[in-house]
KEDOPA-89339 format. One record per residue (C-alpha): x, y, z. Coordinates in steps of 0.001 Angstrom, whole numbers, plus 500000, padded with zeros to 6 digits. Layout:
XYZ;...
END
This chain:
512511523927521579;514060521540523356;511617519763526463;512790520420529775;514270516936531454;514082515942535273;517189513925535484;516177511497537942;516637507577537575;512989507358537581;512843509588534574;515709507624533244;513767504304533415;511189505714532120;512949506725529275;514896503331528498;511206501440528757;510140504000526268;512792503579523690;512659499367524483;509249499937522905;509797502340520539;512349499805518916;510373496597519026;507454498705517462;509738499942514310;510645496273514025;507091495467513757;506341498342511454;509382497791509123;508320493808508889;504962495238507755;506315497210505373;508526494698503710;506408492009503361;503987494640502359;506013495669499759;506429492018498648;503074491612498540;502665494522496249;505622493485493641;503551490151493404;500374491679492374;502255494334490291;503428491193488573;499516489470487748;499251493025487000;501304493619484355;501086489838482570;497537490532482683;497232494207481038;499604492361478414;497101489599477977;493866492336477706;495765494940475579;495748492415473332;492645491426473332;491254495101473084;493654495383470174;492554492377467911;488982493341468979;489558497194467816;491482496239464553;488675493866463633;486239496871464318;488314498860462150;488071496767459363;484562496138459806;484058500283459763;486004499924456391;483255497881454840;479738498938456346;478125502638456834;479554504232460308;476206505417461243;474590501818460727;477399499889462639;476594502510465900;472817501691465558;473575498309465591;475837498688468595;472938500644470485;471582497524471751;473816495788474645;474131492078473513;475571490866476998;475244491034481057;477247490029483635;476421489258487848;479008490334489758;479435489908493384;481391492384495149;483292491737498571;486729492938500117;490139491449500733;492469492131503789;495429492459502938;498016493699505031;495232495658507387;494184497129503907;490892496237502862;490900496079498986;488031495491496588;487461492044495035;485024491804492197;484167488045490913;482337487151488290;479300484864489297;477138484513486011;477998486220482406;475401485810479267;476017483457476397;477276485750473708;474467486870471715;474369489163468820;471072491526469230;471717493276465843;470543492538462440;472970490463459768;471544491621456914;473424495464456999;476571494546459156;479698492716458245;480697489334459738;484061490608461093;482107492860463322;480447490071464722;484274489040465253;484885492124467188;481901491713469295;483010488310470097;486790489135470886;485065492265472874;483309489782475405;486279487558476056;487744490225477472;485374491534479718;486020489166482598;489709489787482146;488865493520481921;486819493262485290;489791491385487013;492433493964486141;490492496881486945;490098494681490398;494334494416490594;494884497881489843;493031499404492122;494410497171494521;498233498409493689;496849501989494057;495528501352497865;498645499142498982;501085501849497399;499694504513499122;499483501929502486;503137501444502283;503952505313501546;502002506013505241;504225503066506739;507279504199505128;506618507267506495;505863506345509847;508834504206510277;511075507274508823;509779509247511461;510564506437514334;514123505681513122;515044509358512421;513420511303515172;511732509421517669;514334506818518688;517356509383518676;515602511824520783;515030509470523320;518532507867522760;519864511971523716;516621512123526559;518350509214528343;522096510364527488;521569513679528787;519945512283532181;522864509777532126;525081512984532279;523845514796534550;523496511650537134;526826511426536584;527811515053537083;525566514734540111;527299511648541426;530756512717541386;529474515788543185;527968513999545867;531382512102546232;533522515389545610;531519517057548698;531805513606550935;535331513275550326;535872517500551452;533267516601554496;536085513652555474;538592515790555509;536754518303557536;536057516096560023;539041514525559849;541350517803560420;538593518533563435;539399515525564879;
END
């Protein structure tokens, strides 16, 4: 339903001052989103060299696991992995980003590798594994850290996308018709004011 309009000039002014803003503000809001969205194909980049870098990692580690499975008892190699043979200090803080707070986890202090179970039943290439395993838990940490933070910006820039949308499709054209139609009908009223002077001239003049 379409608002009723006073079509005055101070409505009109109003109007213009409102759209003014309205504009500068979807400039604002569409720099935000594109530098957002450069922000986020940079850290979708770190992202995806690093899940390379740990998937492979995780893969040597399993497929010397694997082999090590191959050549001991299954039951003694999960007894020997009941133990944990590392811990790591983490200090957690956030990041702004954007206006978007995401989570940054950093490493302060990780264990000296250690192996807590007993030689004597387990293979050596499941010491391997173990190894490989702890390598990658920093890197694990760190990309758990970066996907997260793709997760929060992409749903930041959906909201902004959104909102901009919203100004560039609905807001700014109904107040581009609010001040048209006022336009109008100061228009219509003008030439009716001069319409009725011009009559009242002739009036007068004829009296005369």
């Amino acid at each position: 339903m379409q608002k009723q309009i006073n079509p005055t000039r101070q409505e009109l002014t109003k109007f213009k001052k409102q759209l003014e803003m309205t504009t500068r503000g979807h400039k604002l809001l569409k720099d935000k989103q594109d530098e957002m969205i450069r922000r986020f194909m940079e850290i979708i980049n770190d992202a995806k060299a690093l899940r390379e870098e740990v998937n492979g990692l995780l893969s040597l580690s399993v497929g010397l696991y694997k082999k090590a499975l191959a050549k001991s008892n299954p039951y003694v190699l999960y007894d020997a992995l009941s133990i944990p043979s590392n811990e790591v200090e983490l200090e957690f803080s956030k990041e702004n980003i954007m206006s978007v707070y995401v989570p940054n986890i950093k490493v302060l202090k990780k264990d000296e590798k250690e192996i807590t179970y007993s030689f004597y039943n387990t293979p050596a290439v499941l010491d391997e594994a173990i190894l490989e395993l702890g390598d990658a838990l920093p890197k694990l940490i760190k990309l758990a850290v970066i996907e997260k933070r793709v997760d929060m910006l992409a749903s930041e820039i959906e909201k902004t996308r959104r909102r901009v949308n919203a100004i560039e499709h609905i807001m700014i054209p109904e107040l581009e018709v609010n001040i048209k139609t006022i336009e109008m009908k100061l228009d219509d009223q003008e030439r009716s004011n001069t319409v009725r002077m011009m009559k009242s001239k002739e009036i007068i003049t004829e009296r005369k």
